[in-house]
N, C-alpha and C positions, 0 to 999 in steps of 0.2 A: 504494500500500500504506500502510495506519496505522501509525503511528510506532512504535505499539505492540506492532506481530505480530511475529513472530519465526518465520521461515523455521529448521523442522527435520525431522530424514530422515522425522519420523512424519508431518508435515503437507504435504513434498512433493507427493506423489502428491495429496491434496485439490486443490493449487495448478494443478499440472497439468492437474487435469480442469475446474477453475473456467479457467484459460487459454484454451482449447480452444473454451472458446464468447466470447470476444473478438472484437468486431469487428476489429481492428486487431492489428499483430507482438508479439510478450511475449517476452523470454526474457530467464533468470539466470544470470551471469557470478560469479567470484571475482576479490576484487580483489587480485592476488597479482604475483606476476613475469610469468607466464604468462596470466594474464586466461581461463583454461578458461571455457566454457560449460557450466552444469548443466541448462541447459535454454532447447526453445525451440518455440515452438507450431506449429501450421502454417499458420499464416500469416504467417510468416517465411520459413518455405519456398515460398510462393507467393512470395515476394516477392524471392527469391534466386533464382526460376524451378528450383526444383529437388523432383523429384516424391518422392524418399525422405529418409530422415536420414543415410542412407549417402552419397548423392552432397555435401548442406550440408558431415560433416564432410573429404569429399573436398575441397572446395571452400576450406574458410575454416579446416579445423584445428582447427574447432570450438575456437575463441578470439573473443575480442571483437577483438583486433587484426586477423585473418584475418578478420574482415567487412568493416572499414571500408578504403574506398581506400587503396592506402600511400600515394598522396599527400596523403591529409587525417587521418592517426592523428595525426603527433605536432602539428598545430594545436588537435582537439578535444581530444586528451588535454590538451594545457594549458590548453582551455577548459575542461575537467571539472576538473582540480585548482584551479583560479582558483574557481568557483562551489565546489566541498565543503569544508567546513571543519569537521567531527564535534565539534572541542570550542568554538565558535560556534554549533553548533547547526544549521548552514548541511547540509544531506543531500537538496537536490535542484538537478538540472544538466537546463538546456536546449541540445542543439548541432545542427548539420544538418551532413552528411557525404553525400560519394556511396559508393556501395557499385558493384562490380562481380558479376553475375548470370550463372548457370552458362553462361550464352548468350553473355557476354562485353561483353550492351549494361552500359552506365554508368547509375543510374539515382540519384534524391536521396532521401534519407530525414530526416524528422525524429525526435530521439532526447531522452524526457523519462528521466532517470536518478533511483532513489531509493537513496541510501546505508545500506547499513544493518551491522550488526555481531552476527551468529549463532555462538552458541555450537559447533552442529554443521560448521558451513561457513566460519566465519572470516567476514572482512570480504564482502560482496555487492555487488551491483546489479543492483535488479530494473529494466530499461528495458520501455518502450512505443514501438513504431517506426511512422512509417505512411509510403507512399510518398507524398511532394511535388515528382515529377517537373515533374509538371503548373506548377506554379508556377515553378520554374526555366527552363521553356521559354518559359512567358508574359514572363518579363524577359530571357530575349535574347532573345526576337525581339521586343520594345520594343527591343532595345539596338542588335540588325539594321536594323530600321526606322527608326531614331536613326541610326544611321551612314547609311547609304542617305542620309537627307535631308541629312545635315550635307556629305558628298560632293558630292552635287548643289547645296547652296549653295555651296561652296569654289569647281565648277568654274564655275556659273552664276557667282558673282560677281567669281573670277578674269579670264573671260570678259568681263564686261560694263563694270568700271575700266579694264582692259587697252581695251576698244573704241574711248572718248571721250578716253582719257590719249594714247594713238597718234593721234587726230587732235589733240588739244593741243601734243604734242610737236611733231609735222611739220609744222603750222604754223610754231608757234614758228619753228622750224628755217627752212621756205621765209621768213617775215616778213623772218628777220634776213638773209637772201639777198638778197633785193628793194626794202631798208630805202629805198632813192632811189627805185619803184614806188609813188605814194601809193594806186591804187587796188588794186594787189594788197594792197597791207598792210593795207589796211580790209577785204577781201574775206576775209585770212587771220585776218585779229581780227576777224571774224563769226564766222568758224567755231570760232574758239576758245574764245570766249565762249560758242557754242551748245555746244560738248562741256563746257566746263565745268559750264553747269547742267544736263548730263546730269548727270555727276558727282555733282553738289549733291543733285539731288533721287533718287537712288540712297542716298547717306547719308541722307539726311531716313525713305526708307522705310526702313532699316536700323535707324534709331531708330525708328520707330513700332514697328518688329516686336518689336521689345527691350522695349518699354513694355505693349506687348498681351502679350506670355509673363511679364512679370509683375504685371502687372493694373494698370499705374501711369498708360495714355492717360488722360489727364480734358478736357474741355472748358473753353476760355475765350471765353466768349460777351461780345461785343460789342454798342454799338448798329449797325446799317449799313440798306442798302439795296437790298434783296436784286435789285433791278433792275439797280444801276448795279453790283452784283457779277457778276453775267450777261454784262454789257456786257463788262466787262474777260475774263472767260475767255473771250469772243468774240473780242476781240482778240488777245488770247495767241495760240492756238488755229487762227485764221485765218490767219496766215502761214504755220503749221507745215502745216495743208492743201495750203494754195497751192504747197508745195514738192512735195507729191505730186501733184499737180494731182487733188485732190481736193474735191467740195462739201461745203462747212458752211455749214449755217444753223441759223439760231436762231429759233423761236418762244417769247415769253417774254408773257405773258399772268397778269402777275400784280399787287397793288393799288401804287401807290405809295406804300407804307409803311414805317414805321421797324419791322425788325425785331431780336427781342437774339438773337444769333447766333455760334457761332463762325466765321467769317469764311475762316482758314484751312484748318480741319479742313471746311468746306462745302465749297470749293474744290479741295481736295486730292480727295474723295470724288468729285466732277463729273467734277474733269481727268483721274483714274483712269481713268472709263469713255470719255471722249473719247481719253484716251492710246489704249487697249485696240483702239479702233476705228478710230483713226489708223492702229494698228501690224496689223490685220489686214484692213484694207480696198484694194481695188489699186487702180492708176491708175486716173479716173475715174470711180471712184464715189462715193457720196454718204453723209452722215452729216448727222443731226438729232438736235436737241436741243430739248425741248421743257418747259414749266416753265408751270404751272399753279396757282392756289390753288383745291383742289377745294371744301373749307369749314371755318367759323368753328369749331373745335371747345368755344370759350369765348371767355367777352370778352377774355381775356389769350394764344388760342393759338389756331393755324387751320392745316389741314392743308394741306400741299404736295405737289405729285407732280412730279419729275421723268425724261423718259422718253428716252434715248440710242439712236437705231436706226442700224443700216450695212447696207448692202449688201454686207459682206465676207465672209469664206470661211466662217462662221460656224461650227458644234459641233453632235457629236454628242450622241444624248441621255447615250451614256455618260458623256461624258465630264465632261455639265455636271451631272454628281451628286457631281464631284470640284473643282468649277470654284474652290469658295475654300478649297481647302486648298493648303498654301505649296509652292511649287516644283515644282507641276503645270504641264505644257503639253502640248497635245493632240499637238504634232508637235515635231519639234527645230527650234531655228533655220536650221539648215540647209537643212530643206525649206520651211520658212517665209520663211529670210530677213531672220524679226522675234529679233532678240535681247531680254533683259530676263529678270531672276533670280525670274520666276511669283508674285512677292509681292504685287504690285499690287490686282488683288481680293482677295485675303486680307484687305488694310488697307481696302480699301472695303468689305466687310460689316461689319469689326469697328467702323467707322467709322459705319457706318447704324445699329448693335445699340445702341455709344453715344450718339446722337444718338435714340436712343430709336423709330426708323424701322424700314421692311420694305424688303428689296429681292428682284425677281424677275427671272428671262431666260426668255427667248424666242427659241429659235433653232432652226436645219438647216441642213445641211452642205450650204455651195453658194450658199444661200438668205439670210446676214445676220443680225443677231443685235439681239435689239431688249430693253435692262435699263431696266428703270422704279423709279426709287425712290418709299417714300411717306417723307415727313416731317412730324413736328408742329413748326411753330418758333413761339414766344413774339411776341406784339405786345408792342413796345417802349412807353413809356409818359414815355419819354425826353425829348420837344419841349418843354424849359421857356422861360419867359418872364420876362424881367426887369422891374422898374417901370415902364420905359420903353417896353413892349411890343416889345422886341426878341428874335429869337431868342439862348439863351444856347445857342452852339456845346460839345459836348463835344471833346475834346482828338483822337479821333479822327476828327471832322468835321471839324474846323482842318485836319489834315495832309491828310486826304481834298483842301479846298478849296484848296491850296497845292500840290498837285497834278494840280487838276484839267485840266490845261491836257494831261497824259499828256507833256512833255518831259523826254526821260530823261537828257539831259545835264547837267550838274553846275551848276546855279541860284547867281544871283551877288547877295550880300546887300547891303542897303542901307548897315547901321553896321559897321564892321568890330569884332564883339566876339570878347572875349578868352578862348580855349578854355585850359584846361589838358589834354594830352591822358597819360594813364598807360597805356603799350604798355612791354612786357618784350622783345619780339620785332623787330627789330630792321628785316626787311619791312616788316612789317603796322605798326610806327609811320612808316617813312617814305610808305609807301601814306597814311595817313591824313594824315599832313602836308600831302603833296601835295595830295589832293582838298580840305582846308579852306583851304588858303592860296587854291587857285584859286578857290573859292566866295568868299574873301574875308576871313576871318576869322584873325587875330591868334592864332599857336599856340604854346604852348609847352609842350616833352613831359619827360615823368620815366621813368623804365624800372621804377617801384614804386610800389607803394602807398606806402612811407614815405617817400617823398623827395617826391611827390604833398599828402602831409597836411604835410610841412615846406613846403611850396611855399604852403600855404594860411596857414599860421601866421604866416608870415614877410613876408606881404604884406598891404597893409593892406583893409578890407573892402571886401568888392564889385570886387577888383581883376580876379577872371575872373566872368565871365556865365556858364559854363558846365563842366564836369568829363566827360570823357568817360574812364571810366574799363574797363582789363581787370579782367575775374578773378583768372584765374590766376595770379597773377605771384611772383615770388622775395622775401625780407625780409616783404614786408605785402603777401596778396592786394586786392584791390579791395573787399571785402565789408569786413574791418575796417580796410580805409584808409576807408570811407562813415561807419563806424561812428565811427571815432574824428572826421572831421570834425563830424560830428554833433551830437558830444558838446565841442564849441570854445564855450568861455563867450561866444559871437560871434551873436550874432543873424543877421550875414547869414547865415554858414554853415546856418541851419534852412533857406532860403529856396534858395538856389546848387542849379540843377537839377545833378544826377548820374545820368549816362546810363550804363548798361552795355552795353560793347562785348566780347561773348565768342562764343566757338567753343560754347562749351555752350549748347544750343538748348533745351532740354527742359522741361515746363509746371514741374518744380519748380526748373529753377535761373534760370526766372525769378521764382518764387514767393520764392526767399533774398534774390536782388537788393532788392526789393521792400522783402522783410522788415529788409533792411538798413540801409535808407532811402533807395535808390536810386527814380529819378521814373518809368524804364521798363528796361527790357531789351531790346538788340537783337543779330538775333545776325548771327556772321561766314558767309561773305561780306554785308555789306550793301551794302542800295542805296546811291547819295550822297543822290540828293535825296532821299530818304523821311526819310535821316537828317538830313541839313539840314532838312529841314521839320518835322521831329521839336525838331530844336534852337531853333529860331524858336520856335516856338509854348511851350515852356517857358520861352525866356528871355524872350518877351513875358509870359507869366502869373506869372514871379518879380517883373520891374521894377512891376508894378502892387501886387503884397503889399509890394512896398521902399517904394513911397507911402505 
C-alpha cells in the first residue's frame, strides 16, 4: 500500500474487492490490545484450509494473534516492534511464522506488514501472507540428510580408530608380555606399526575431506619421475597383496621423463583405487595396474591414462551412480568384512577434478571392477647443467638419491653435526633425540621457541648446522622463533637450515613455515631417514653458501 492512502469505512469495500483478485493472502488487522481483524481475502482462507469466514473466525478469533502459532507470537511480535518505528519513518516489517490450519496440519507462512495510522480505524496493518511451507521442508530434510550422514560418519569413524587402536593397544600389551621373545616383539611391532599407518592415513583422509568442503585442496607439484613413482606404490602395495594372497602386477609403459607433479596427491589418488580393490577382492585373485602415456598434448604436457582392474565382488549399476558420494557402501562391513568410513573415492574424484583429469568405472556384480583414470601432467623442463656439464640435482632429487638404496632403518652420518632440536612435548622431543643421537648427530633440545632463539644468540656463529624446529609451542611458536632468528644482525643465521617438524600437515601451514623463513616443512609422524636425508642435503647446501 502507498504511504499515502489512507484506509477509510468509504474506501473499504473498494479495498476488499481490489483484494479478492490477489494472487496471494491480504488481510487488515488493528493495532490495538486485541489485534481484531477487519478483514481478510480468501485466500487466507484457503490457506487456513477453511471453506467459510464462519469457520476462520471459529478458528483464530479473528485476531492476528489467533493466526499465528502460540509458539511463535510473542518472537514475531518482537520482531515486528524491533523493525516499526512510525516517528523514524520505519512502517514496514518482514517475519515468517507457522500458523496452524482448520485440519490441524502446521504449515509456514511468510508475512510482509505495512504500518499505517487511519483516522477511521486507528493504528493498522495491512499484511501480505503466502504459504512457504515448501521451503521449510527443503531445509530439514537438508538438515535430515545432514544428520543421516554426520551419524554415519560418527559410527563409521568410531568404528574404524577403534579397529587399528585395538590392534595397537594388544600388541602393545602382548610386546610388553614377551619383552625377552625377540621375535615375537618384532612380529608384534609389525603389527603395530601397520595399525598405526592405518590410523595415519585415516587422518590424512579426514583432512582432505575438510579441505575439499571448503575449497582449500591445492596442489604442490614437484619435479619426479613418474616411473620410479610407480615402482615405489609397487612396493608399498605388494606386501599388503601378499598378505591376502593376492596378485599384483604392474604394467607401466611410460617415457622416462622428468615430470612436474604432485607426487603425493598422485599417489594418494593410485593407492585409493588399489586400497579399494585390495579391500574388495578375495583370496586369490588378481588386480592390475596399468599406466600408459596415450599423447603429447603440447610440448610442455602429455596425457596419461591410468587403469586399476580386480577381479572382486564388484557393483551394481545402482549403486555406482552413488559410488563418490561420502559414506556410501554398497553393503555393510559386516557382510563384506571390508571396514573403512566410504570416503576414499570421494577424495579420488575430487583429486582427479583437481588435477584437472577424468575418471570412469566399469563394473558387475560378481564380475570385478575395472576405474581408468585420464591425466594431463606437465613435462618438466627441470634437467639443468652447470659449466662443468654436470647434472645440477634439485633438493628433491638429492633426498630421492640418499635414499635410493629403499633402507628404512635409521642411516648413520659421517660428521657428527650439531642439531638444535625445539619440541614443547615432552614424547615426541625424547622420540626425536633418540632417533638423531643414533643416526649420529650432536643434539641439543629447548621446549620453545624463545629459549630456541636464546640458544642461537648466545652461541657463537655456525655453532649448530641445523634447527629443527615445532610449531606449536608455548612462550614463542616456531614460526616467530624462525622469524626473529632471521632477523639476528648475524649473517650465518640467513644461511642455518630450519626444518619444521609439526603435526599440522596441511598445503597452507606449510605455505606459513615457508613464509617464515623456514627451508621445508615436514610433518609428524615422520620418516627418520627421509628426514635425515632431508637434513644432509640442507646442511650440505648451507656449508657451500658459508664459502
Amino acid at each position: 500500500m502507498s504511504s499515502n492512502f489512507h484506509l477509510t469505512k468509504e474506501n473499504l469495500p473498494l479495498i476488499e474487492q481490489m483484494a479478492e483478485q490477489m494472487p496471494g493472502g491480504f488481510f487488515i488487522y488493528k493495532e490495538n490490545e486485541n489485534r481484531e481483524l477487519l478483514y481478510i481475502n480468501q485466500n487466507v482462507l484457503d490457506i487456513f484450509g477453511c471453506e467459510t469466514l464462519e469457520e476462520f473466525k471459529e478458528l483464530t478469533g479473528y485476531t492476528f494473534p489467533g493466526m499465528v502459532h502460540p509458539e511463535d507470537f510473542e518472537m514475531i511480535q518482537l520482531s515486528i516492534d524491533g523493525q516499526i518505528s512510525p516517528e523514524d519513518g520505519e512502517d514496514l516489517d518482514y517475519v515468517e511464522y507457522r500458523i496452524i490450519r482448520k485440519d490441524g496440519i502446521v504449515r509456514w507462512v511468510d508475512d510482509y506488514g505495512h504500518f499505517s495510522h487511519t483516522e477511521d480505524f486507528g493504528d493498522i496493518f495491512y499484511v501480505f501472507i503466502g504459504d512457504i511451507t515448501d521451503k521449510y521442508v527443503s531445509i530439514q530434510e537438508r538438515e535430515r540428510r545432514a544428520n543421516e550422514s554426520k551419524n554415519a560418519f560418527l559410527f563409521n569413524i568410531s568404528h574404524d580408530i577403534r579397529t587399528p587402536l585395538n590392534a595397537v593397544l594388544g600388541y602393545t600389551r602382548l610386546a610388553q608380555l614377551h619383552y625377552d621373545e625377540p621375535e615375537k616383539v618384532s612380529d608384534y611391532l609389525e603389527k603395530v606399526e601397520t595399525s598405526g599407518n592405518e590410523l595415519l592415513n585415516l587422518i590424512d583422509d579426514l583432512i582432505d575431506m575438510s579441505q575439499m568442503d571448503f575449497g582449500h585442496m591445492q596442489l604442490n607439484a614437484t619435479d619426479c619421475n613418474l616411473k620410479a613413482e610407480l615402482q615405489k606404490l609397487h612396493a608399498v602395495y605388494e606386501n599388503k597383496a601378499k598378505e591376502k594372497n593376492i596378485k599384483l602386477r604392474f604394467s607401466v609403459d611410460v617415457p622416462n621423463i622428468t615430470l612436474h607433479l604432485d607426487t603425493a596427491r598422485f599417489k594418494k589418488l593410485i593407492g585409493n583405487l588399489i586400497d579399494n580393490a585390495l579391500q574388495f577382492t578375495p583370496e586369490h585373485g588378481e588386480i592390475k595396474v596399468l599406466a600408459k602415456c596415450n599423447n603429447k598434448l603440447s610440448r610442455s604436457s602429455a596425457e596419461y591414462e591410468f587403469t586399476v582392474i580386480d577381479s572382486g565382488i564388484g557393483m551394481s549399476e545402482e549403486f555406482i551412480s552413488h559410488i563418490y558420494e561420502p559414506f556410501e557402501k554398497e553393503r555393510s562391513s559386516t557382510e563384506t568384512g571390508v571396514s573403512g568410513i566410504g570416503i576414499g573415492l570421494t577424495i579420488t574424484k575430487h583429486l582427479v577434478s583437481v588435477m584437472g583429469g577424468s575418471i570412469s568405472v566399469d563394473s558387475h556384480p560378481d564380475k570385478g571392477t575395472k576405474f581408468t583414470v585420464i591425466l594431463p601432467i606437465q613435462v618438466s623442463n627441470e634437467e639443468e647443467f652447470n659449466d662443468e656439464g654436470n647434472l645440477i640435482l634439485t633438493q628433491n632429487q638429492k633426498v630421492a638419491q640418499l635414499l635410493q638404496d629403499d633402507d628404512r632403518s635409521i642411516p648413520k652420518i659421517s660428521v657428527p653435526h650439531r642439531v638444535l632440536l625445539a619440541e614443547d612435548i615432552q614424547m615426541n622431543r625424547a622420540l626425536a633425540e633418540t632417533i638423531l643421537e643414533e643416526a649420529g648427530y650432536v643434539v641439543e633440545s629447548v621446549f620453545n621457541g624463545a629459549d630456541a632463539l636464546e640458544k642461537v644468540e648466545s652461541n657463537p656463529p655456525r655453532y649448530y648446522d641445523i634447527i629443527l624446529m615445532d610449531v606449536q609451542m608455548p612462550v614463542m611458536d616456531g614460526h616467530d622463533a624462525t622469524h626473529a632468528i632471521r632477523e639476528l644482525d648475524r649473517p650465518d643465521t640467513k644461511v642455518l637450515p630450519i626444518i619444521a617438524l609439526s603435526a599440522n600437515t596441511r598445503e597452507e601451514d606449510q605455505r606459513r613455515s615457508l613464509s617464515a623463513g623456514m627451508n621445508a616443512h615436514i610433518g609428524k609422524p615422520f620418516d627418520p631417514a627421509e628426514l635425515i636425508a632431508l637434513m644432509e642435503s640442507f646442511i650440505e647446501e648451507a656449508e657451500k653458501k658459508y664459502e
